[in-house]
Biopython code that builds the backbone (N, CA, C, O; Angstrom):
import numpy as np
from Bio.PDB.StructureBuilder import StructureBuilder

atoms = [
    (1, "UNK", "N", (10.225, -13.283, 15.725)),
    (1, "UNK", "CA", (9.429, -12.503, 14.810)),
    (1, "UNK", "C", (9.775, -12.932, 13.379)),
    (1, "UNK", "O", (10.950, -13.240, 13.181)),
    (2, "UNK", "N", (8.600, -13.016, 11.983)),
    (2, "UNK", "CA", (8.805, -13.244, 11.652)),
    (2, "UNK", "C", (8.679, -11.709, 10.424)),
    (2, "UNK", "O", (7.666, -11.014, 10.343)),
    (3, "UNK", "N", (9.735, -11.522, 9.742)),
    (3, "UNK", "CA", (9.447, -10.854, 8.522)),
    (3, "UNK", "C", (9.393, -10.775, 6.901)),
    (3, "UNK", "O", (9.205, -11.796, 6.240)),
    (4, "UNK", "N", (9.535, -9.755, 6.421)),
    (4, "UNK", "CA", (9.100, -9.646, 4.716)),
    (4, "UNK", "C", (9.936, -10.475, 4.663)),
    (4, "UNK", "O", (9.722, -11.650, 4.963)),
    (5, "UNK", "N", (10.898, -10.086, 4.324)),
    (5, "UNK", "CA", (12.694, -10.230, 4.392)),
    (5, "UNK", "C", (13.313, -11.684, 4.444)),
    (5, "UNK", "O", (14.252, -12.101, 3.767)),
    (6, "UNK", "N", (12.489, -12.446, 5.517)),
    (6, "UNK", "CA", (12.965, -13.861, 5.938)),
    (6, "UNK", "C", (12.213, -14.690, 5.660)),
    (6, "UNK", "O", (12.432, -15.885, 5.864)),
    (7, "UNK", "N", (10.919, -14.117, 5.011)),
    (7, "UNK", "CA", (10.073, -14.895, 4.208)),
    (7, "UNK", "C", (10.729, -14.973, 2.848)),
    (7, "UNK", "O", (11.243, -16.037, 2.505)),
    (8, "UNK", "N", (10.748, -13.908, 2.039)),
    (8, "UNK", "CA", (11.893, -13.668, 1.283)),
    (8, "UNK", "C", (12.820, -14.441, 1.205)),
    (8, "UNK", "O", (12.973, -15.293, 0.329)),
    (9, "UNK", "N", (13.528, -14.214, 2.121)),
    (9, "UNK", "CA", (14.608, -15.487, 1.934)),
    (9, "UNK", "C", (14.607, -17.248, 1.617)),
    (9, "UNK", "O", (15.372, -18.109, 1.183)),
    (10, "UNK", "N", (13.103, -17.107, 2.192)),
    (10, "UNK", "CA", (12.954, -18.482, 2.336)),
    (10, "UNK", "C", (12.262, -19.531, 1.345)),
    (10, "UNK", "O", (12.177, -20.737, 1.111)),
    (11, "UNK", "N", (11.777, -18.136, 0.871)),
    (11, "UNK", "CA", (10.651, -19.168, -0.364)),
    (11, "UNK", "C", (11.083, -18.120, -1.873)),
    (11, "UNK", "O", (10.871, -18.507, -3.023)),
    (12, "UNK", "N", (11.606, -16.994, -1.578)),
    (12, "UNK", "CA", (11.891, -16.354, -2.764)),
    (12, "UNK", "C", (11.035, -14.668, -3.013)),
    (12, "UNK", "O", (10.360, -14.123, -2.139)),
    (13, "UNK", "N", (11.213, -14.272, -3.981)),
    (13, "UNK", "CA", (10.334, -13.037, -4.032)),
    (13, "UNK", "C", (8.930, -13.148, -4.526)),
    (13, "UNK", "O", (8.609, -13.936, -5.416)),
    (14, "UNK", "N", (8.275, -12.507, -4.050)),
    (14, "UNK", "CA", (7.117, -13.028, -3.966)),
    (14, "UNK", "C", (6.440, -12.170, -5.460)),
    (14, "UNK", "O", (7.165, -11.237, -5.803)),
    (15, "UNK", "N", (5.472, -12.326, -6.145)),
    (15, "UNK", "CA", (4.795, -10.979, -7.267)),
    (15, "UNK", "C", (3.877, -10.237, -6.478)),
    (15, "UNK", "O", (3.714, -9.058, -6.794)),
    (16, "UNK", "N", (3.384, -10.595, -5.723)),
    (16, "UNK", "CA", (2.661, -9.812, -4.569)),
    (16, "UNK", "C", (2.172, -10.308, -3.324)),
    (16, "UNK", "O", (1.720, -11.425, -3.071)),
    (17, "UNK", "N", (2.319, -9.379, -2.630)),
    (17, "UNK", "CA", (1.919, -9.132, -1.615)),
    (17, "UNK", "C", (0.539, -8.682, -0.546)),
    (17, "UNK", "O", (0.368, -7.540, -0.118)),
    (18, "UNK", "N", (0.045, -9.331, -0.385)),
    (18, "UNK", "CA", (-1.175, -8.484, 0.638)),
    (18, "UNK", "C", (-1.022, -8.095, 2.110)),
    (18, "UNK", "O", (-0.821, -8.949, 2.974)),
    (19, "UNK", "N", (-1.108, -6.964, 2.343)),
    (19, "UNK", "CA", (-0.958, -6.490, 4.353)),
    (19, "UNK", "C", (-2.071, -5.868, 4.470)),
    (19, "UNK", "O", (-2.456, -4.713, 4.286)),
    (20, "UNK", "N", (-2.640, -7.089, 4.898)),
    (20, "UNK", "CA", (-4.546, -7.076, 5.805)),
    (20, "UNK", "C", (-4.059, -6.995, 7.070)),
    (20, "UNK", "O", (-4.086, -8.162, 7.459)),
    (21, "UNK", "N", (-3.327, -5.838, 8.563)),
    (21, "UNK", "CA", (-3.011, -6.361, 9.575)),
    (21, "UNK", "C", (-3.522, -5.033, 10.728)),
    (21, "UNK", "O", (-2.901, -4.590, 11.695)),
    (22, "UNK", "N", (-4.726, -4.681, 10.246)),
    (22, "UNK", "CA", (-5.090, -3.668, 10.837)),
    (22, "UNK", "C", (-4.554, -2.455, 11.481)),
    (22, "UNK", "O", (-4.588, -2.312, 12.703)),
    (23, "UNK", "N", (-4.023, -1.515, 10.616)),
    (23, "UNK", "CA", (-3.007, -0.470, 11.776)),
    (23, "UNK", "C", (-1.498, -0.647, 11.675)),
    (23, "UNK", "O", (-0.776, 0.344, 11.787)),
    (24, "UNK", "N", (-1.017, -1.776, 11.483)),
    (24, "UNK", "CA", (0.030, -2.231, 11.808)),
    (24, "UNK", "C", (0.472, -2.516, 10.580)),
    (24, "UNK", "O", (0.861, -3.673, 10.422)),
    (25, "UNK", "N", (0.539, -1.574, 9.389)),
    (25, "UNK", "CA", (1.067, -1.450, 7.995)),
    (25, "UNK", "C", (2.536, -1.170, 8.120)),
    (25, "UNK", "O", (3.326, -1.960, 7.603)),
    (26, "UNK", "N", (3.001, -0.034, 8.810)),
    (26, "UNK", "CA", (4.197, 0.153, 8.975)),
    (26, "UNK", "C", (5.296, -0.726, 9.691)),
    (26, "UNK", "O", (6.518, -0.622, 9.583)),
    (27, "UNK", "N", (4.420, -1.791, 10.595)),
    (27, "UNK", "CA", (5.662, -2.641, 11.097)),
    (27, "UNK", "C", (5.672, -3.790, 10.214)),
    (27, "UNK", "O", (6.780, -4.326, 10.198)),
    (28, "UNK", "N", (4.672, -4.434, 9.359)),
    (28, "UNK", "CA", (5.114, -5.064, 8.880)),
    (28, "UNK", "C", (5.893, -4.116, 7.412)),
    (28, "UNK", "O", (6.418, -4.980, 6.710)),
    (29, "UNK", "N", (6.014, -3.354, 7.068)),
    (29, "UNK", "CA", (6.824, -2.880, 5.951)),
    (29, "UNK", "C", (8.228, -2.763, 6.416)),
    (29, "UNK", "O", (9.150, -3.355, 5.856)),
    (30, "UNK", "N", (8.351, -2.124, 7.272)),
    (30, "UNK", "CA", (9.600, -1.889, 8.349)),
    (30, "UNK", "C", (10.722, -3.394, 7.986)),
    (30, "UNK", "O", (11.921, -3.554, 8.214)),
    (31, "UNK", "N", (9.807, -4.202, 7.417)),
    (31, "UNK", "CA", (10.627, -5.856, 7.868)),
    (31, "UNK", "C", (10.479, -6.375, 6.374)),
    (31, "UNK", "O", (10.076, -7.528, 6.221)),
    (32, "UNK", "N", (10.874, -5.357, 4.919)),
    (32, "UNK", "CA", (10.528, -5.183, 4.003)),
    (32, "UNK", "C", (11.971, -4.232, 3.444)),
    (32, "UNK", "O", (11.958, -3.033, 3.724)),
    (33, "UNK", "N", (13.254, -4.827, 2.618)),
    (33, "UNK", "CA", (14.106, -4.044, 2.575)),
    (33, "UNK", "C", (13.984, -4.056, 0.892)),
    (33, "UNK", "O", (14.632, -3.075, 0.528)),
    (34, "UNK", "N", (13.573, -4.571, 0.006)),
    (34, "UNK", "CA", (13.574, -4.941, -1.174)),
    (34, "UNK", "C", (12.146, -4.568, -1.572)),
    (34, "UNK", "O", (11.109, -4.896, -0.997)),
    (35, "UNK", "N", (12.290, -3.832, -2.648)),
    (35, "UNK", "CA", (10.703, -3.694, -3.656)),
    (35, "UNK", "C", (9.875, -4.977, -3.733)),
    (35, "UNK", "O", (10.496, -6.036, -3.641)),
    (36, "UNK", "N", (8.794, -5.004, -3.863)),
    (36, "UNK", "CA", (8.157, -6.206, -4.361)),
    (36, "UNK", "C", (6.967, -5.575, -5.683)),
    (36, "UNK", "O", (6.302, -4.557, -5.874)),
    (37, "UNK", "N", (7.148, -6.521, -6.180)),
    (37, "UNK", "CA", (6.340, -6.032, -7.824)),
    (37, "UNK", "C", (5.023, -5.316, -7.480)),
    (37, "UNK", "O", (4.684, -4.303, -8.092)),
    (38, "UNK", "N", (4.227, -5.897, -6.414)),
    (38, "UNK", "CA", (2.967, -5.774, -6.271)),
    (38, "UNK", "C", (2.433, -5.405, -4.860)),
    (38, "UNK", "O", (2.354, -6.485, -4.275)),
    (39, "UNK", "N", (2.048, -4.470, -4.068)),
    (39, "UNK", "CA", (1.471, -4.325, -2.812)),
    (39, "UNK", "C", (0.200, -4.168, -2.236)),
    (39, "UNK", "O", (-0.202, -3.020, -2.419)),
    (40, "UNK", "N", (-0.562, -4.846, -1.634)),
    (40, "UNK", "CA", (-1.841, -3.857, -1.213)),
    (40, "UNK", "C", (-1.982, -3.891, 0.213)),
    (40, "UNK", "O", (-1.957, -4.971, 0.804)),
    (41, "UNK", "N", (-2.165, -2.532, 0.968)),
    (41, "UNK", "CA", (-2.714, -2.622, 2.068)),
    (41, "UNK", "C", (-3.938, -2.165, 2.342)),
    (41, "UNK", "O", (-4.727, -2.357, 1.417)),
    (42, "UNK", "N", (-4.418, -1.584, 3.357)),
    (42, "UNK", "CA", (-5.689, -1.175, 3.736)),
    (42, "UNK", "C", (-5.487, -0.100, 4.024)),
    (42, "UNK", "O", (-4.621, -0.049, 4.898)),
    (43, "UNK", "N", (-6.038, 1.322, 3.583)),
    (43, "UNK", "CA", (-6.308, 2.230, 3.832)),
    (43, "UNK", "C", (-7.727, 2.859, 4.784)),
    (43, "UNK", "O", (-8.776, 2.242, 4.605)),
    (44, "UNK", "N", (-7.744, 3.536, 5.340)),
    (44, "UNK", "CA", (-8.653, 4.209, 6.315)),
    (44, "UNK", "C", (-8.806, 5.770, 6.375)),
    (44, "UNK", "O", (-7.823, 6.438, 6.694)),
    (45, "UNK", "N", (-9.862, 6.308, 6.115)),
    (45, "UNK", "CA", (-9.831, 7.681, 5.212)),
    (45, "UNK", "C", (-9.621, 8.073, 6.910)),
    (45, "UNK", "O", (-8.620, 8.779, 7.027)),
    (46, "UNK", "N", (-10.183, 7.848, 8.020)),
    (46, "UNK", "CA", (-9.760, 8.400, 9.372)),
    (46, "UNK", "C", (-9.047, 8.301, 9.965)),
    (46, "UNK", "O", (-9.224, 8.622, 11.140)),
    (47, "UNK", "N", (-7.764, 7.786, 9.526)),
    (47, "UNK", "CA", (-6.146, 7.405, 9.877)),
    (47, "UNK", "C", (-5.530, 7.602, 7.989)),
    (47, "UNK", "O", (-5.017, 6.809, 7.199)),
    (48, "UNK", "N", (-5.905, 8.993, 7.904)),
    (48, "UNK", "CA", (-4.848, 8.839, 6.393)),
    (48, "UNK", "C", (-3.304, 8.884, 6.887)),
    (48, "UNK", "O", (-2.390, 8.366, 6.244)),
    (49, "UNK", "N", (-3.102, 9.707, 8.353)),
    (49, "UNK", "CA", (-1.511, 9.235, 8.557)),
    (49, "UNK", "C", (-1.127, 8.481, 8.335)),
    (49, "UNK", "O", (-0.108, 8.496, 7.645)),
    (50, "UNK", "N", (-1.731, 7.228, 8.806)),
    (50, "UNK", "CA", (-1.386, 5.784, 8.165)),
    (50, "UNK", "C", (-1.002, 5.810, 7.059)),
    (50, "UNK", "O", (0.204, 5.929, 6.846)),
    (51, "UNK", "N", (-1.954, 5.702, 5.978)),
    (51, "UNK", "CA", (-1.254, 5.970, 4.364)),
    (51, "UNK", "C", (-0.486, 6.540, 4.169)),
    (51, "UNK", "O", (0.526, 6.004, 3.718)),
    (52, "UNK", "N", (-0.518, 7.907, 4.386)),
    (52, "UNK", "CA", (0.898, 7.945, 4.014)),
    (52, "UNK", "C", (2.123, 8.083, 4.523)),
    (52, "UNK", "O", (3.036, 8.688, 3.960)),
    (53, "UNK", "N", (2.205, 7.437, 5.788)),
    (53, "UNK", "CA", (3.196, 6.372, 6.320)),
    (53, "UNK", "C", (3.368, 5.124, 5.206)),
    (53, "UNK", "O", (4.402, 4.460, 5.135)),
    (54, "UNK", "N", (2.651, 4.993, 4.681)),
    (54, "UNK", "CA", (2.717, 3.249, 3.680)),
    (54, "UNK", "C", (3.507, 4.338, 2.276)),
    (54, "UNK", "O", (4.699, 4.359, 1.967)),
    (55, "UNK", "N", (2.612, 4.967, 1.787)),
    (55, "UNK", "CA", (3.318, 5.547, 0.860)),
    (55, "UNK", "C", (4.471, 5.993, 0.568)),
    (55, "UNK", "O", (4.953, 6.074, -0.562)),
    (56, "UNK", "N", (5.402, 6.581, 2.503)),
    (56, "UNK", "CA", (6.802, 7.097, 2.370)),
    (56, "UNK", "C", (7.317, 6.377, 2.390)),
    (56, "UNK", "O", (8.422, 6.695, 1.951)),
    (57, "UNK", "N", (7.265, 4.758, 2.826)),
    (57, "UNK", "CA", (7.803, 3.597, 3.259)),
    (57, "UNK", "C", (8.184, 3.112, 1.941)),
    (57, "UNK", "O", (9.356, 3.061, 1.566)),
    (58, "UNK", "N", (6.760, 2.606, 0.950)),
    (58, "UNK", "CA", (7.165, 2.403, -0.191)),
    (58, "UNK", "C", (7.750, 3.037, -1.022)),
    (58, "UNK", "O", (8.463, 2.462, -1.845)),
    (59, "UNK", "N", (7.612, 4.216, -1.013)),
    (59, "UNK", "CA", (8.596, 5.179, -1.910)),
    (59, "UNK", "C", (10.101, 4.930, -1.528)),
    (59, "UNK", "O", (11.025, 5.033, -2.334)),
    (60, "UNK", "N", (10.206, 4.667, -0.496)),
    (60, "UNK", "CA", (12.106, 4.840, 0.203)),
    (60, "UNK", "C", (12.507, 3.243, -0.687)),
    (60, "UNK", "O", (13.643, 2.807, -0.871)),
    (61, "UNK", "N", (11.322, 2.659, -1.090)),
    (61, "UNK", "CA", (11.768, 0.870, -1.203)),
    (61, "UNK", "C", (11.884, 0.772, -3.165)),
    (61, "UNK", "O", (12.477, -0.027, -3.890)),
    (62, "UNK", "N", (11.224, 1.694, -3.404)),
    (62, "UNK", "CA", (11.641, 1.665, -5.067)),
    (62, "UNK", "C", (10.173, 2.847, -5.529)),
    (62, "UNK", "O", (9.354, 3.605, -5.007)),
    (63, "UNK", "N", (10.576, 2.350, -6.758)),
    (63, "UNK", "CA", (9.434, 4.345, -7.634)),
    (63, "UNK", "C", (7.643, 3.174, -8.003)),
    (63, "UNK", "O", (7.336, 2.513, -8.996)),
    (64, "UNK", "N", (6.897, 3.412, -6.691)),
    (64, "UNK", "CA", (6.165, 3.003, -6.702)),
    (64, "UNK", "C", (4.773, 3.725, -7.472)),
    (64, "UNK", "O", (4.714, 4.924, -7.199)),
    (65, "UNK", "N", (3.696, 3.267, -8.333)),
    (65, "UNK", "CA", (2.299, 3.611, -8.480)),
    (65, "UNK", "C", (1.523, 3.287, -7.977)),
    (65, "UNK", "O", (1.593, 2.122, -7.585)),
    (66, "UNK", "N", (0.250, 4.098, -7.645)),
    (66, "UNK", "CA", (-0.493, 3.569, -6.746)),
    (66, "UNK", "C", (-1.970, 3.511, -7.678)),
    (66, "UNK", "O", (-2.133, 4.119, -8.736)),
    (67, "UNK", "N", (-3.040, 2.577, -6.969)),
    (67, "UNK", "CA", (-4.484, 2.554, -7.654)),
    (67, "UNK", "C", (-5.193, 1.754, -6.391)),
    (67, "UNK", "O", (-4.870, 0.668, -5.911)),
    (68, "UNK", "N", (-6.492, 2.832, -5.930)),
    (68, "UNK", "CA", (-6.896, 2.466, -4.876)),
    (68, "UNK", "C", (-8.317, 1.158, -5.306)),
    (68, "UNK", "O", (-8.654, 0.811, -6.438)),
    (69, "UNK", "N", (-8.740, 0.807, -4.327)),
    (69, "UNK", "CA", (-10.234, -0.304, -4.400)),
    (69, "UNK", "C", (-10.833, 0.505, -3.282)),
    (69, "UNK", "O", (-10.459, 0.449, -2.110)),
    (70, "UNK", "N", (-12.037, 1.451, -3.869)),
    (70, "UNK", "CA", (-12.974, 1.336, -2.440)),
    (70, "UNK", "C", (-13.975, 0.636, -1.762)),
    (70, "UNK", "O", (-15.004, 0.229, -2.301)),
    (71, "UNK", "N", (-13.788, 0.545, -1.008)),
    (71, "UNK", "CA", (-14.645, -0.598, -0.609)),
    (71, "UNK", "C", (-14.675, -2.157, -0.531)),
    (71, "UNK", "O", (-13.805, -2.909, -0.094)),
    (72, "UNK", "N", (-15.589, -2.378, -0.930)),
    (72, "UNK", "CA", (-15.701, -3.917, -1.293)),
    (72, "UNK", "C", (-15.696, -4.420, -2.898)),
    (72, "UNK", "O", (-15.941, -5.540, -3.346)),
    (73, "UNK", "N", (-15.218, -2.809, -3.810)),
    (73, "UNK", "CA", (-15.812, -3.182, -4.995)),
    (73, "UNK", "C", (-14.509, -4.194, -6.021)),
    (73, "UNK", "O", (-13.609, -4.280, -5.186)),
    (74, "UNK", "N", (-14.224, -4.604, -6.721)),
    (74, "UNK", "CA", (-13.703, -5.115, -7.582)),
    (74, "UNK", "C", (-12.771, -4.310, -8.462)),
    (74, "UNK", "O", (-11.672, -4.775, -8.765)),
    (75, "UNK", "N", (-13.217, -2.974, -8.937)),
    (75, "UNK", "CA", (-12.850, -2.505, -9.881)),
    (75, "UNK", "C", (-11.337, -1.315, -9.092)),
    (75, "UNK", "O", (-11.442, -1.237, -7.867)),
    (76, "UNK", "N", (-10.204, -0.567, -9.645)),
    (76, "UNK", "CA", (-9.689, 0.328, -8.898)),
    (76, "UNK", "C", (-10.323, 1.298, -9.470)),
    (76, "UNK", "O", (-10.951, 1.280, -10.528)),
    (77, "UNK", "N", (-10.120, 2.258, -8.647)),
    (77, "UNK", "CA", (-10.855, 3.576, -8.767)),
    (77, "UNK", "C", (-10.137, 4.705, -9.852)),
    (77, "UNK", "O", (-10.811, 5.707, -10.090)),
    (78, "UNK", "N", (-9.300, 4.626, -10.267)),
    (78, "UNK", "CA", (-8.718, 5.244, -11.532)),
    (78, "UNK", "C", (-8.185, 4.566, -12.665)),
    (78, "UNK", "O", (-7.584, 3.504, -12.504)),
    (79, "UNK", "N", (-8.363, 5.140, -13.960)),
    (79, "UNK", "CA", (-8.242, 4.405, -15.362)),
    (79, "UNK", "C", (-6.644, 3.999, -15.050)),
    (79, "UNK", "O", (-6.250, 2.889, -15.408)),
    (80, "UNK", "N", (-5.760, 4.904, -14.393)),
    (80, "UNK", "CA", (-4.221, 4.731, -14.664)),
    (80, "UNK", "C", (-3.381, 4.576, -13.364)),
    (80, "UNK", "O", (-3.828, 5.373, -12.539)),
    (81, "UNK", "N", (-2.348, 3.869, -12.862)),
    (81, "UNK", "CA", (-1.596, 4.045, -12.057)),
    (81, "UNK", "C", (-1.338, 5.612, -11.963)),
    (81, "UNK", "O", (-1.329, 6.422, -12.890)),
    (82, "UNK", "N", (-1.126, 5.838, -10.578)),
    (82, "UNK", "CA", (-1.088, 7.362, -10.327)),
    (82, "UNK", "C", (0.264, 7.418, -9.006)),
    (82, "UNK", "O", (0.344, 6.603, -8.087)),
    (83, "UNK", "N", (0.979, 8.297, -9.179)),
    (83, "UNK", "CA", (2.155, 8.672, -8.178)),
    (83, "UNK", "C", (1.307, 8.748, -6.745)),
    (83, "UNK", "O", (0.093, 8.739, -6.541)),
    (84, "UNK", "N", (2.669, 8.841, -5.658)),
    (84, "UNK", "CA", (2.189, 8.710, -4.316)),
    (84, "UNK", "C", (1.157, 10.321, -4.263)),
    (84, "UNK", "O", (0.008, 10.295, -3.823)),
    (85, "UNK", "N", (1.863, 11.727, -4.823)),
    (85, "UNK", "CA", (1.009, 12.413, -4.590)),
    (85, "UNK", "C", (-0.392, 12.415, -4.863)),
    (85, "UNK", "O", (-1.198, 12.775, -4.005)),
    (86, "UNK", "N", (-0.688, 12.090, -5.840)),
    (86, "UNK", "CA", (-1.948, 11.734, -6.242)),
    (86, "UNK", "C", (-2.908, 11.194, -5.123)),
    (86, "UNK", "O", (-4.011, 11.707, -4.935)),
    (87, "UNK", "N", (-2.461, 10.189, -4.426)),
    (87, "UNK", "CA", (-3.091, 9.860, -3.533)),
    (87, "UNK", "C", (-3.105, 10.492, -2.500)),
    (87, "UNK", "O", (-4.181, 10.421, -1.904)),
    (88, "UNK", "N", (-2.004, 11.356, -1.829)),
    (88, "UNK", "CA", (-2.062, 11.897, -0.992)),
    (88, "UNK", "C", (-3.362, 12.897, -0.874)),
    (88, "UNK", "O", (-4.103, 13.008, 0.103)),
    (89, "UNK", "N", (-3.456, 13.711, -2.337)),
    (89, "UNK", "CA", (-4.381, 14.444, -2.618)),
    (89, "UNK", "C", (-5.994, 14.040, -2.627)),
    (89, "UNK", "O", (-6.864, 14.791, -2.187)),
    (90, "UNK", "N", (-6.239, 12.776, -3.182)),
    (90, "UNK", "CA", (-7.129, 12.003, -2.859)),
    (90, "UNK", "C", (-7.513, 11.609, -1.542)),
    (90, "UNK", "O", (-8.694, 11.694, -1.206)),
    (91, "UNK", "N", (-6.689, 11.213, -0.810)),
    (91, "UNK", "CA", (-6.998, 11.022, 0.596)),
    (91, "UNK", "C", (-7.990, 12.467, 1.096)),
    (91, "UNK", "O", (-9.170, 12.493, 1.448)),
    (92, "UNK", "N", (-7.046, 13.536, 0.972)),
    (92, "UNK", "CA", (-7.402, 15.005, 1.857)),
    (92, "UNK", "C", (-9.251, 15.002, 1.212)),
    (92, "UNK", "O", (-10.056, 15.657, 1.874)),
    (93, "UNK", "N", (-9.617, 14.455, 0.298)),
    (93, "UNK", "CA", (-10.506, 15.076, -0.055)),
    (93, "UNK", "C", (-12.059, 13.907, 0.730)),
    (93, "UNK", "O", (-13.282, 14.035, 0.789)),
    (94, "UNK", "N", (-11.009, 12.813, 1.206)),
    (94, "UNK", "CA", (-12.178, 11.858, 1.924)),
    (94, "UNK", "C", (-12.390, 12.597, 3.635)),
    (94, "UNK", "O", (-11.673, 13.337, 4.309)),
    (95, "UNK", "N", (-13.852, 11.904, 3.888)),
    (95, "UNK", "CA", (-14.190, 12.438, 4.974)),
    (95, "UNK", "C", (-14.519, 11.355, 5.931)),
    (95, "UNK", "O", (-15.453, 10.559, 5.832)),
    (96, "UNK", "N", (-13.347, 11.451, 7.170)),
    (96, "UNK", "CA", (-13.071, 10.424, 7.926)),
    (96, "UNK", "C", (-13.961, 9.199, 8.043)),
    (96, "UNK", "O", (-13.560, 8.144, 8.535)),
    (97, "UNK", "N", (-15.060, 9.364, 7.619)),
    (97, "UNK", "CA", (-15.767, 8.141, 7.683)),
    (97, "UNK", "C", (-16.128, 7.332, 6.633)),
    (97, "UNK", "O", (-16.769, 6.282, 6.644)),
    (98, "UNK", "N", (-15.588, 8.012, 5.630)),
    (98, "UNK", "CA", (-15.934, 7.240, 3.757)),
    (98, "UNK", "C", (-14.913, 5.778, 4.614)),
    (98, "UNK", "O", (-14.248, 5.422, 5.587)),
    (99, "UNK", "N", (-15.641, 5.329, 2.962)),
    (99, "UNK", "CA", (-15.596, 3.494, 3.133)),
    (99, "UNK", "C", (-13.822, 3.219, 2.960)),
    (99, "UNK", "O", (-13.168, 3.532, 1.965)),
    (100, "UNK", "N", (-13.420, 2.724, 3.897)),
    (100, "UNK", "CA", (-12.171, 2.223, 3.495)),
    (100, "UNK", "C", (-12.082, 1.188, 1.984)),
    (100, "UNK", "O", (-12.993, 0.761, 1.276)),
    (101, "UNK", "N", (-10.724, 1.042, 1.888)),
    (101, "UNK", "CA", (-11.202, 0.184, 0.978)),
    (101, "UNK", "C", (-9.242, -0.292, 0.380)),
    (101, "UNK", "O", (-8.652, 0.730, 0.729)),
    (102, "UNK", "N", (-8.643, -0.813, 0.026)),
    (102, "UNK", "CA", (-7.378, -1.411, -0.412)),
    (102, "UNK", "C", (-6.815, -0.515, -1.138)),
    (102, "UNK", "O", (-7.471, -0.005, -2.046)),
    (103, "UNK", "N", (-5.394, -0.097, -0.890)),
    (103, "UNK", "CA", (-3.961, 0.534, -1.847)),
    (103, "UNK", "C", (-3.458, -0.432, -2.468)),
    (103, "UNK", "O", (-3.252, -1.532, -1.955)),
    (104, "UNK", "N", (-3.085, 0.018, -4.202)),
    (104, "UNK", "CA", (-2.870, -1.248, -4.485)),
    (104, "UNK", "C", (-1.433, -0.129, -4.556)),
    (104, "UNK", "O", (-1.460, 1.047, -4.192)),
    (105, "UNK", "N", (-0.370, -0.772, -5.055)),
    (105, "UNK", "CA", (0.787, -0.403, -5.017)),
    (105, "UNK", "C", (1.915, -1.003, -5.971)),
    (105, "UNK", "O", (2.601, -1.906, -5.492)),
    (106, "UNK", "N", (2.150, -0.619, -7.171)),
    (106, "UNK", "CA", (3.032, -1.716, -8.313)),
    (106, "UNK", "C", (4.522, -0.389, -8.284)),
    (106, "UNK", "O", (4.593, 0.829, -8.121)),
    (107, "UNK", "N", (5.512, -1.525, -8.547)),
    (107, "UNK", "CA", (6.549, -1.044, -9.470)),
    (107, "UNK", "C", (6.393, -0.167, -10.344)),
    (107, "UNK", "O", (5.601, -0.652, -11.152)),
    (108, "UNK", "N", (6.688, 0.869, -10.673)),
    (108, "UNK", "CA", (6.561, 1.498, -12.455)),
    (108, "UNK", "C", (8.319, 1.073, -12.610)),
    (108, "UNK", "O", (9.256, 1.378, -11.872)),
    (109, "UNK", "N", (8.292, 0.205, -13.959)),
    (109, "UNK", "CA", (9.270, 0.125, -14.660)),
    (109, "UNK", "C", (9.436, 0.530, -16.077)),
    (109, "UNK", "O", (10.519, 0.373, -16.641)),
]
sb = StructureBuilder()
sb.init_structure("model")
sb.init_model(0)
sb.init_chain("A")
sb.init_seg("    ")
for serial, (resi, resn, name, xyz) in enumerate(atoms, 1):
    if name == "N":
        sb.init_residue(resn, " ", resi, " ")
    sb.init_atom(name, np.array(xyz, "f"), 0.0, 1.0, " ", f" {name:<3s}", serial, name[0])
structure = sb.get_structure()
């Protein structure tokens, strides 16, 4: 198996990261012991457990902000990085079938 960690090791720290791996956000984070500047995974308003499984994960890994993409669009969906609650709260208010769409996930330093 291969992980964050031993990729990490191998080529260095990365500025970001993308986890496109359907579902399987938490095992590849799991293999992830060090912050990384930059994160995005995929969110699914009908598996928000998922998220915030990603959110407690990243929080345990350093003081993360979050800014979502819905959809397919380009732009994130809020003017400002926003804490994990924020999103949590955001999530509750989607209805299992709204458009998924990317967590982005930075450092606040």
């Amino acid at each position: 198996m291969v992980t964050l960690d031993s990729l990490i090791e191998r080529y260095g720290m990365p500025a970001f990261v993308k986890i496109d791996v359907e579902g399987f956000e938490i095992e590849v984070l799991s293999g992830l012991s060090h912050p990384v500047a930059m994160v995005s995974v995929e969110y699914l308003p009908g598996f928000a457990n998922l998220t915030h499984q990603v959110l407690d994960r990243l929080g345990a890994l350093g003081p993360y902000r979050f800014n979502p993409i819905v959809g397919e669009r380009s732009d994130f969906l809020w003017p400002d990085w926003r804490p994990a609650a924020a999103v949590r709260e955001w999530l509750a208010t989607l209805a299992p079938d709204a458009s998924s769409g990317d967590l982005f996930a930075k450092l606040d330093q």
